[in-house]
N, C-alpha and C positions, 0 to 999 in steps of 0.2 A: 522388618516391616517397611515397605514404601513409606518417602515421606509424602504427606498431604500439602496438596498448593491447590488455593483456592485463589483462580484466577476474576478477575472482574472486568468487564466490558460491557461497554453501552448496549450495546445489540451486538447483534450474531446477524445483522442483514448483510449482505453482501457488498464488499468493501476489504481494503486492503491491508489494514489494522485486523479484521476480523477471519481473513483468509490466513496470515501469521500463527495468528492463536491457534486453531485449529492446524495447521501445518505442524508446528511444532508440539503440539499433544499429539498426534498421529505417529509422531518419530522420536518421541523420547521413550526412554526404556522403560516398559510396564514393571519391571520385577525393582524398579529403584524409584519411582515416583507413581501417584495415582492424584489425580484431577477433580476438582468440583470448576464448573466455571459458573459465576452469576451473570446475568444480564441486569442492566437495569433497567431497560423499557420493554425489550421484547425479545425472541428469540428469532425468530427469522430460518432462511433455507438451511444455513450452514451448521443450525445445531442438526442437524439429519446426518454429517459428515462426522461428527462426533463418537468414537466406538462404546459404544451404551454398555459395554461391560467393565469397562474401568474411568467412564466419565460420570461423573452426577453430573447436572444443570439442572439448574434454577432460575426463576424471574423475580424479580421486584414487578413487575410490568408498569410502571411509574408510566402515567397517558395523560397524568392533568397537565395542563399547563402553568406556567411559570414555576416558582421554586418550592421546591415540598424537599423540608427535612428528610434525607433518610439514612443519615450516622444512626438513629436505634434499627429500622428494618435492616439494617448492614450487620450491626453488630450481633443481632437475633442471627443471622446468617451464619456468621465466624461460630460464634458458640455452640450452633448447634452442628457446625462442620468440623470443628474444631484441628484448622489445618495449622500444620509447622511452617508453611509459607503463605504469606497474602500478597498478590499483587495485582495494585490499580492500574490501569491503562489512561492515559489522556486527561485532561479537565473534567469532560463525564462522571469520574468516575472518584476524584480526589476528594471525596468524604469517605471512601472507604479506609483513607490513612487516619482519620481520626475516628473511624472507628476499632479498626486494628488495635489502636495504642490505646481504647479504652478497653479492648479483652484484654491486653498484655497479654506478653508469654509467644508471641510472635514475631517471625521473620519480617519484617514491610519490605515490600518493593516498589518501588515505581517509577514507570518508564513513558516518556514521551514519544511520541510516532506523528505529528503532525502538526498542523494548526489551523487551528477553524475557522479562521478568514486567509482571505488571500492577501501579500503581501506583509507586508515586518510593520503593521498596525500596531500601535502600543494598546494593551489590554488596559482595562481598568484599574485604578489601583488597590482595589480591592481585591481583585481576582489575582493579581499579580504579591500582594503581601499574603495571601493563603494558598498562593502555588507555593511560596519562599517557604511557610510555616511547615506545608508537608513535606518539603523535603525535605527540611532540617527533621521531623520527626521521624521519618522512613531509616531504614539501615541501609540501602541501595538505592538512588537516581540511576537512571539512564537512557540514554536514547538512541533513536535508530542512523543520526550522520550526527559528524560536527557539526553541521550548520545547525542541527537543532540545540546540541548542545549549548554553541556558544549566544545563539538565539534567546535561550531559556534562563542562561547566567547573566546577560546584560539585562532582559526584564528583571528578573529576580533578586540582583546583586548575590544569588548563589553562586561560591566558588567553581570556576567551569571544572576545575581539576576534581571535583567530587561528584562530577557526571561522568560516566561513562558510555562507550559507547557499544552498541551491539548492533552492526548493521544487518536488516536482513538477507535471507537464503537463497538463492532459487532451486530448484529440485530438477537436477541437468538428466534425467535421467527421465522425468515427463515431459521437459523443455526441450528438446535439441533439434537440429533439421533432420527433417524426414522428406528427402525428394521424391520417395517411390509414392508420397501423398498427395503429393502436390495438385498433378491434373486433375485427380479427385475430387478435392476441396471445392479446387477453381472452377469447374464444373459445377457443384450445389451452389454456389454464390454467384455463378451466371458472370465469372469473369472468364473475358475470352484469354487463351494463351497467351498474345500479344500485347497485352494492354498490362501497364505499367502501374500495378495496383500499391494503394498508400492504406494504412488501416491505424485503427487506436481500438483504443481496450478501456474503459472505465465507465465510471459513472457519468452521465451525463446533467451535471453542476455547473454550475457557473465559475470554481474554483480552479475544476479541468477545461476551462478555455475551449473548448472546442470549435466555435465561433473564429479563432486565431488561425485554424487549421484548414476552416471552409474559407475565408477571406482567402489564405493561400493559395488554394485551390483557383478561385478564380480569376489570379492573375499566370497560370499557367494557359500554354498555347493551345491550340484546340488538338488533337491527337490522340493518342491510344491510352487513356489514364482514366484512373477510378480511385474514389474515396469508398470505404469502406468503415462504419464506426458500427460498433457493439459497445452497448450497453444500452441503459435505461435512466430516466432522471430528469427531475423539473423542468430541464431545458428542452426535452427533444423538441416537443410545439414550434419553439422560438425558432429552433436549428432547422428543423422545418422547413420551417417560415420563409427564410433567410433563403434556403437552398431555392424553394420554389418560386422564389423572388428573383433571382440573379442569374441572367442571361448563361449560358452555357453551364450549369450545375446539375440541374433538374433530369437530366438521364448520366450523370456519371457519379451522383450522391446516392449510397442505400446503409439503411437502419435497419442494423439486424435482428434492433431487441436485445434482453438477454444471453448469451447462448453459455452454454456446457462444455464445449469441446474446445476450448479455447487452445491446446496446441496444437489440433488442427486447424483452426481459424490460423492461425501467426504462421504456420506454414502456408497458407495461401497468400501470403503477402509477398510483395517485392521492397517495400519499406515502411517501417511503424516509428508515427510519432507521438511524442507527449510531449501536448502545448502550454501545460496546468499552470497556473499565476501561482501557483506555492505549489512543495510537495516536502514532506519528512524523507521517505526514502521507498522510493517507487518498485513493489512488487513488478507491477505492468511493465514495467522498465527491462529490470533481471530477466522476465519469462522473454521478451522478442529477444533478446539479446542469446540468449543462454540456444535461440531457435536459431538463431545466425543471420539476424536482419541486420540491415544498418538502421540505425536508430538518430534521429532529430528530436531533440529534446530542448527545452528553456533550460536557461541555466540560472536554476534556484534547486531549495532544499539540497538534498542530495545528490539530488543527477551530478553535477560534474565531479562527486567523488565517485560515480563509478563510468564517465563516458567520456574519453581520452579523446580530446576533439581531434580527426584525423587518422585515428588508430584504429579506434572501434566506433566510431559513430560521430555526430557532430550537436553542437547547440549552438543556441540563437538568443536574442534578447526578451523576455518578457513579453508578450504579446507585438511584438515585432513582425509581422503576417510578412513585411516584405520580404525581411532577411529569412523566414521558413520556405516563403515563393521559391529564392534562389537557393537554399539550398534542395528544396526538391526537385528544382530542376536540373541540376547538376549532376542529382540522382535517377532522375530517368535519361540524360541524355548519354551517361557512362555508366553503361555496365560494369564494367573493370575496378569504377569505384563502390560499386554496391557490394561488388565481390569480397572489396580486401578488406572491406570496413567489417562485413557479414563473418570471414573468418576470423577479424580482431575483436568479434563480438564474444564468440564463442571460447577464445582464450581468456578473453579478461576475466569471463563467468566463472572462472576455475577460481578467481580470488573472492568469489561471493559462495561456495557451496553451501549446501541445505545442513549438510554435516557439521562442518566450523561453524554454523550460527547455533544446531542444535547441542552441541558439546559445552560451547559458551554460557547458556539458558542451563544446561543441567549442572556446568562448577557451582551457578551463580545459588541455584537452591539448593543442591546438594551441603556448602557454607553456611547458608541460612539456616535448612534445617535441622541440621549438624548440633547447632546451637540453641534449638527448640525442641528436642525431642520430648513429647510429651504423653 
């Protein structure tokens, strides 16, 4: 019999944390595990991406605002799923550990992927003595880079050595360069051949800086260059704003919205950055890289454990626009350096594969529910 993991997440809207989840249920092995995932507020696009013959999901749909109990609606969950593994995701979701340990007879898991403000802001100490209590009641901590780890051990006075780490995957095999695409793409997106195009990938939050990235932008010289951002998110208005404001922006800024094809988008790029004030450990990151871009990134969360400044990409200080300026310029003005960094991208991606993360994820339950068969 497959073992049962019932996983939990905030939502299923689109986002990085929730692209994983479903990444890694799509690729572990159906004949050794089977899936319930809960949401707690909503489901969103990405439960559509779910294989409906061996996934359940379900909602809490939790839409009031401020704090509503729901260690019993959790608990009603476990019991009537009644899986040999539980695993909570993020703050969101850390009453599911107490209600886990009130079904007993279960594996807990639970793993950190981020932080919901920007910057190493100390949490309340509230929030921080009931992250402490779930881990010590969980069987497995873990997170997606050391920096979260050791992040999570200094709030918490939890031992760092009892977190582990599982960095994410990327999937080199939907991620990699495709040149025979290229003029294609650039084409739909109304970039000319010549023009020295910059792009990012995420949400548009105020956590992902993107504001850092148009500031850069316009202290570049006037020339063959274009920003390109995809995504969606409370900021675009502001970003906007910003663009339609600022002498020389307003025909070389475009908002693409959304989109789908996101390994064709990153192959229409000539370089992708991420300017984010915090990150846990940047899916967007793995896919330009794994395309063969050179990549400018801050150096927080995770990034500089996977962006060898030099090698395969470069990073900059925290909202630093000047030092992003210079090195974007340095990347339009040398080819030769876009090149070596683009094939030192695609090497280093060999040490992040979708494989080694999903093998990792199935010891991890396979242990757990070893010890739960029920």
């Amino acid at each position: 019999m497959p073992i049962r993991i019932m996983h939990v997440v905030d939502t299923l809207e689109t986002g990085g944390l929730e692209r994983g989840v479903v990444n890694l249920i799509q690729r572990m092995d159906p004949e050794r595990f089977s899936h319930t995932v809960c949401a707690i507020r909503n489901l969103g696009p990405l439960a559509a991406e779910l294989p409906a013959a061996r996934v359940n999901v379900v909602c809490l749909n939790k839409t009031s605002p401020g704090y509503t109990c729901l260690v019993p609606a959790l608990y009603r969950q476990i019991e009537a799923v009644r899986p040999q593994v539980v695993h909570s995701r993020n703050w969101g979701t850390i009453e599911t550990v107490l209600a886990g340990r009130w079904s007993r007879s279960r594996g807990l898991v639970h793993s950190e992927h981020g932080m919901e403000s920007a910057g190493g802001r100390n949490e309340p100490i509230h929030k921080r003595s009931l992250r402490r209590f779930a881990f010590e009641l969980v069987d497995r901590v873990f997170s997606v880079s050391y920096q979260l780890r050791d992040l999570y051990a200094g709030r918490t006075g939890f031992p760092s050595h009892r977190i582990s780490v599982i960095h994410n995957g990327v999937d080199t095999v939907r991620f990699r360069p495709r040149r025979e695409i290229r003029s294609g793409i650039r084409a739909h997106f109304q970039i000319g051949e010549d023009e020295f195009c910059i792009g990012a990938v995420g949400r548009l939050e105020p956590v992902k800086s993107h504001i850092t990235l148009l500031k850069a932008a316009a202290c570049l010289p006037v020339g063959n260059w274009r920003v390109i951002l995809a995504g969606e998110g409370s900021e675009m208005a502001s970003l906007r704003r910003f663009v339609s404001g600022t002498p020389g922006l307003a025909d070389r800024v475009t908002f693409t919205g959304e989109i789908t094809q996101i390994p064709d988008f990153l192959n229409a790029l000539d370089a992708y950055v991420l300017p984010s004030l915090s990150e846990g450990f940047s899916n967007s990151l793995l896919e330009a890289m794994a395309t063969g871009l050179p990549v400018i990134a801050t150096a927080t969360g995770g990034n500089p454990e996977v962006v060898v400044p030099g090698e395969c990409g470069l990073l900059f200080p925290v909202g630093d626009w000047r030092a992003l300026a210079a090195s974007l310029l340095s990347l339009k003005d040398t080819p030769s350096i876009r090149m070596r960094l683009g094939e030192g991208a695609v090497v280093r991606m060999r040490d992040f594969s979708m494989h080694t993360m999903v093998k990792k994820y199935e010891d991890l339950y396979e242990d757990l529910g070893a010890r739960n068969k029920k």
